[in-house]
N, C-alpha and C positions, 0 to 999 in steps of 0.2 A: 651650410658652411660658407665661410665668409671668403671672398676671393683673395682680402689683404692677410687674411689668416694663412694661406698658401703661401701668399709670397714672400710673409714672415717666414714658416717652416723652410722652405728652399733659402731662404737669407741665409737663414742661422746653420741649414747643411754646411752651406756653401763655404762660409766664413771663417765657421768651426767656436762659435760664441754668440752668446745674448749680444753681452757688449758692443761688439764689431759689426752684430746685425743692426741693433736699435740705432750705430753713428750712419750708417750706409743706405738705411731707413729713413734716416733724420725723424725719429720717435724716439719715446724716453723707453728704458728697459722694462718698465712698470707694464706699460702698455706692449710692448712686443711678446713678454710673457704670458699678460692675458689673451693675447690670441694664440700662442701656442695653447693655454689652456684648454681653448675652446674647441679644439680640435680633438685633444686628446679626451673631454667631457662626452664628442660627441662616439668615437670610436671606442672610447673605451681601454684604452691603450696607451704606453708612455712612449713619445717619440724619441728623447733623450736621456742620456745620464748625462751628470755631472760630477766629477770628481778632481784629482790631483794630475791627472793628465789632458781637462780638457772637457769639451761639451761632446760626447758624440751620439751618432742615433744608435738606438736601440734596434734589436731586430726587426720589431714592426716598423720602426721609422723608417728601415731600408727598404723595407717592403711598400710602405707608402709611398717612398719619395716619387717613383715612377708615375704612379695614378694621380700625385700634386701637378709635376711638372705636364701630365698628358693635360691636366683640367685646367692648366691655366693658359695650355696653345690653345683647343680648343674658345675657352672663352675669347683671347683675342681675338682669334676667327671672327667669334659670334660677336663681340661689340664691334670691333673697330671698321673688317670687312664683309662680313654678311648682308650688311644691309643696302650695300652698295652693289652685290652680285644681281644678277638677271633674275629677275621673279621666275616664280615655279618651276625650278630648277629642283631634282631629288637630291636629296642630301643620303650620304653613304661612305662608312667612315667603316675599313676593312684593317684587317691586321692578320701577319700569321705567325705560330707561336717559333719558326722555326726557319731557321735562313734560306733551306731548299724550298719554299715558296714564294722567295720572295719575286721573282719572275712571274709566276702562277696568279700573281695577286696582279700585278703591271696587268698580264692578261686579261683577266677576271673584270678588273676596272672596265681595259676598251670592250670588252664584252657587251658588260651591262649598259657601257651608252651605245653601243651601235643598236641598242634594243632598245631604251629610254629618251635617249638624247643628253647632252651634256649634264654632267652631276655635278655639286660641290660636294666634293669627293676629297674624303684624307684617309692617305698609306700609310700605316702603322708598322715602323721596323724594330721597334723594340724588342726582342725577342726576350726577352728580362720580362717582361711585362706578363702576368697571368693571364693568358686572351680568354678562358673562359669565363674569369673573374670580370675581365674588361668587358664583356657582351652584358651578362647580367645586371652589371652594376649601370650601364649606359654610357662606358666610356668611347665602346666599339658597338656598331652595327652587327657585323660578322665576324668570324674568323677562324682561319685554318689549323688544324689541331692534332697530336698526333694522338693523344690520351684522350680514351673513351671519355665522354661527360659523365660525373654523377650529378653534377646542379642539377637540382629542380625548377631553377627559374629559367634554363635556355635549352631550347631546344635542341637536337645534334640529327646531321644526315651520313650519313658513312660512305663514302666512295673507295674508287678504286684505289687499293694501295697503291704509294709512288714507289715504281721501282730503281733500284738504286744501283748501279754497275761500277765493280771495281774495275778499273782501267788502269792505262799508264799511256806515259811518251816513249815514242818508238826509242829504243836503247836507254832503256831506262838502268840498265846492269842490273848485276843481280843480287844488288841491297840499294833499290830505291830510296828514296825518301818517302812516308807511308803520311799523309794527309790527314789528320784525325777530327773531324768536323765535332762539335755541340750536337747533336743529334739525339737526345736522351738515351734511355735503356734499351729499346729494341736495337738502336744503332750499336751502343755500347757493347751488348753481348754477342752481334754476329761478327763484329771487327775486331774483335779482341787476341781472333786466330791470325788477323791480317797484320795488325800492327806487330804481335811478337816477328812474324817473318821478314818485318823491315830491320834487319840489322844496322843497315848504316846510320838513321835517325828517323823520329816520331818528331812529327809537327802537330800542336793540338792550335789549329784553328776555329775560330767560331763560326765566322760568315761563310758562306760557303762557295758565294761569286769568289769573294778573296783567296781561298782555296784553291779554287780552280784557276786562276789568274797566276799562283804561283806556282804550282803545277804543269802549266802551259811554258811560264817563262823557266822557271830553276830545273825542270824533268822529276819525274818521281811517280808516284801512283795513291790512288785516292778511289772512294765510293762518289758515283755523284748520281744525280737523276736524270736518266737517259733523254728527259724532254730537254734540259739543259744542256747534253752534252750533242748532241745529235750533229750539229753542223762539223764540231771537232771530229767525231767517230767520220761521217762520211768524207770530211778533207783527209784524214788520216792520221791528224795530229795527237790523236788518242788513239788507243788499242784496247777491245779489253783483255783483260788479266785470263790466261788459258785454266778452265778447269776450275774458275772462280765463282761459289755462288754468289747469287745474287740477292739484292735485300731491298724485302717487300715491308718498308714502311706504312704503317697506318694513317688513313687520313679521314680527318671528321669534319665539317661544317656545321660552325655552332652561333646559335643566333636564340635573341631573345622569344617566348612566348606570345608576344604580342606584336613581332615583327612584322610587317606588311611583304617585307621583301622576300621572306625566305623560299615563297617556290619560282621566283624570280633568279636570284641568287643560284641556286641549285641545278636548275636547267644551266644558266652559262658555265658554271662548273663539269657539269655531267658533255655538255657539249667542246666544250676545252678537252676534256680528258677523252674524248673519244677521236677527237681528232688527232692524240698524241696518239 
């Protein structure tokens, strides 16, 4: 697939038309379409409609957009600065499907160079992103996951659940504000008893530093991961929640069949999470 082909499909998101794309392009509309076509020839799949309201994506197009814009950082990576980086440097390109990793992964990084040596190394925070569609496909090296794999092309290691502590700030009263993270279905169904009991108001947050940041500053209560909250629990600026259970997140390391890295990978995970 052709790289100007991408940066047509991201023109024409972006813009919201052919038209607007091919002047901003400086190419004729003839030619911006055929590389759209090229794309959808190759997937199989129609990026756009077009109608009386406008060009918009289609459902796979929204689905693609994310894997367009990852494959055309990467390529600038690889033309413009890779070739200027330090030779035999390992390349390691991690992502996790879900914001309470995203520390895990910071971690996971210094890890693996205190073990290798400096990496050219990229953090993947997309959480929109299919991480285990991104390992297979070769958009990601690795990455943290909370849904079992069924692919057949990547490998999966299962670790410890992350455990997850409902907490709060000291005088939080007795209708908090109840923090509601993106956490999928297992999060979904054990919070579902916590959130009704927030009568004063539900916050539906994605990120889950961001959570905790408002949380810390506005007062209220929230599930978070005990490795991220630890300094807070021990200064005392959180508490947890009395008679709260707690919630044992699933977590997988998922990496391709042909990875080099994965019992690399594995060990500074398994060594991370026993240190927590």
């Amino acid at each position: 697939m052709q790289i100007k082909a991408l940066e047509t499909f991201l023109c024409v998101a972006d813009t919201g038309g052919f038209h607007a794309a091919a002047r901003h392009l400086n190419i004729t509309q003839t030619a911006g379409s055929a590389r759209i076509k090229l794309i959808e020839e190759e997937t199989g799949k129609p990026l756009f409609t077009r109608g009386a309201g406008g060009t918009n994506l289609t459902e796979f197009g929204r689905q693609f957009r994310p894997y367009a814009e990852q494959m055309l950082s990467l390529w600038s990576f690889a033309s413009r600065d890779l070739p200027g980086q330090t030779p035999h440097r390992i390349a390691l390109r991690l992502g996790a499907q879900l914001s309470v990793w995203d520390p895990l992964l910071v971690d996971l990084a210094v890890r693996y160079e205190q073990r290798h040596g400096q990496l050219l190394l990229t953090l993947n925070y997309d959480h929109d992103l299919n991480m285990v569609e991104a390992v297979a496909t070769h958009v990601l090296d690795a990455a943290l996951t909370h849904e079992k794999p069924s692919d057949r092309r990547v490998l999966y290691h299962e670790l410890a659940p992350e455990r997850l502590l409902l907490v709060e700030t000291p005088g939080a009263g007795r209708d908090p504000v109840f923090v509601n993270l993106e956490l999928g279905e297992v999060y979904q169904d054990h919070v579902r008893s916590a959130a009704r009991k927030a009568a004063g108001q539900t916050l539906f947050l994605g990120n889950c530093m961001m959570g905790l940041r408002y949380v810390l500053q506005r007062g209220g209560t929230g599930y978070f991961p005990e490795y991220v909250i630890r300094d807070q629990l021990n200064e005392g600026t959180l508490v947890p929640v009395a008679e709260a259970m707690d919630l044992m997140l699933p977590l997988y390391l998922v990496t391709r069949r042909d990875s080099e890295a994965f019992d690399d990978v594995v060990a500074c995970l398994t060594e991370l999470r026993a240190a927590d």
